[in-house]
C-alpha positions in Angstrom: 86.7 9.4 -150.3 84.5 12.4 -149.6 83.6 10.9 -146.1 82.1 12.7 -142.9 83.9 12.2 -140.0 80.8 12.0 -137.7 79.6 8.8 -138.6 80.2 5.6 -136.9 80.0 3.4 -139.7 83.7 5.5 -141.1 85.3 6.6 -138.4 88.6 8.3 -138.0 90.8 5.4 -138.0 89.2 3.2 -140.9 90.0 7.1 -142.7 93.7 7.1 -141.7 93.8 3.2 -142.5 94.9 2.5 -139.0 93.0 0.3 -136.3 92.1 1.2 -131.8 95.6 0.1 -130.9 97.7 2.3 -133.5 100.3 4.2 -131.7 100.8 7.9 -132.8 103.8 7.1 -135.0 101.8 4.7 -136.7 98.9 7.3 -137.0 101.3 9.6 -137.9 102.7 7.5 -140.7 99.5 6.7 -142.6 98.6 10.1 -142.4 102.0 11.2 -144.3 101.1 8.6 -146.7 97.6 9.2 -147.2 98.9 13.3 -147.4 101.3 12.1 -150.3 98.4 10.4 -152.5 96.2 12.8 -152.1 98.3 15.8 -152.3 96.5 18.7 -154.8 99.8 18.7 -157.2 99.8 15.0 -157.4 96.5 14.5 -158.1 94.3 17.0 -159.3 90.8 15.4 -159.4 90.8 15.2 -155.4 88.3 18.1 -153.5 89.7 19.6 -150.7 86.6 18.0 -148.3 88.7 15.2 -148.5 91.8 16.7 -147.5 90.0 18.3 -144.9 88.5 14.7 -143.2 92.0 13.4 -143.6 93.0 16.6 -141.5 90.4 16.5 -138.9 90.8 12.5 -138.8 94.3 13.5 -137.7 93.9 16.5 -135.7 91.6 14.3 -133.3 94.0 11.1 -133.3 97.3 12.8 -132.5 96.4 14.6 -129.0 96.0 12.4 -126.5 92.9 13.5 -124.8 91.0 13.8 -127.9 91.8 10.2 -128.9 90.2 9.7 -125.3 87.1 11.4 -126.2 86.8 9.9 -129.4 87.0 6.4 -128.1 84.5 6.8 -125.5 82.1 8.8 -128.3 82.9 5.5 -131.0 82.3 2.9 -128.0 79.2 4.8 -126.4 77.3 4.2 -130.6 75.1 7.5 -130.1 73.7 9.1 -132.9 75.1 12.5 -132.4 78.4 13.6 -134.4 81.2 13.9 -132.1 81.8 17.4 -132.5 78.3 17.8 -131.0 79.0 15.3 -128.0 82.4 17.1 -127.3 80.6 20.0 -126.3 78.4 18.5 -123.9 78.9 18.8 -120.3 81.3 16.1 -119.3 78.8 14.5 -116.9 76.5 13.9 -119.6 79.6 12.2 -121.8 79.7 8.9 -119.1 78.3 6.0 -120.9 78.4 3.9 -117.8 75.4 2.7 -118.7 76.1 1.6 -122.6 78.1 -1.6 -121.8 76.1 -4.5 -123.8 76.4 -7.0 -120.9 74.8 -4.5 -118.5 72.0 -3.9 -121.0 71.6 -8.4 -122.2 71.0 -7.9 -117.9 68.6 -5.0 -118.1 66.6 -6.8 -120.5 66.8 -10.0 -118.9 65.8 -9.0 -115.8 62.6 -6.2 -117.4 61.5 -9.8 -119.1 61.4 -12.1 -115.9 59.4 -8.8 -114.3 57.1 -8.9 -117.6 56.4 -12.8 -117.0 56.1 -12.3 -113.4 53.9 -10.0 -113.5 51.7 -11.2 -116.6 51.5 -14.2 -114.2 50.1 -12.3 -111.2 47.9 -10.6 -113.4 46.8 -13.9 -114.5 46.0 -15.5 -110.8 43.8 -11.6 -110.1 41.6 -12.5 -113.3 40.9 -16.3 -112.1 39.9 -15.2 -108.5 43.0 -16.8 -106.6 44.2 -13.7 -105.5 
């Protein structure tokens, strides 16, 4: 279970075995659990990195604000960890632009330009232009 928390692929809630539209007590509740199994005196073969993740799983889930953050950071799919993306100004955190329908549009509309303009280029090679 020795999982960073800064990739996408496990995130915070797969960790606390909880889904988007948890609500705290729910959060809270799997955490307890989770805290129970993998408590040091009941099971000795666990390292405390896991411990840890399971901590800083929870410490971003419980406040408000962070759970916030942490959405936009899991929805936006950068590459950076989320600790680093926290710290970045918070006009550089809008992710306006990341919505997949804006982007099918982007590239639908970059291809039309591509044939247009292979097109045009086409007519200025045969002379008709």
């Amino acid at each position: 279970m020795n999982i960073p928390l800064q990739s996408c692929s496990q995130n915070a809630y797969m960790l606390l075995g909880c889904n988007f539209d948890s609500t705290l007590e729910q959060i809270s509740r799997e955490y307890r659990l989770l805290m129970l199994k993998y408590h040091p005196d009941k099971n000795p073969h666990i390292d405390q990195d896991t411990i840890f993740t399971l901590n800083q799983a929870y410490e971003i889930l419980k406040d408000t604000d962070s759970r916030r953050l942490y959405d936009s950071w899991l929805k936006s799919g950068l590459l950076i960890s989320f600790s680093e993306w926290k710290t970045l100004p918070s006009n550089n955190r809008l992710m306006h632009w990341a919505n997949i329908s804006q982007k099918k549009a982007l590239e639908t509309q970059f291809i039309f330009q591509a044939e247009h303009s292979d097109n045009l280029l086409q007519q200025f090679r045969e002379y008709r232009i």
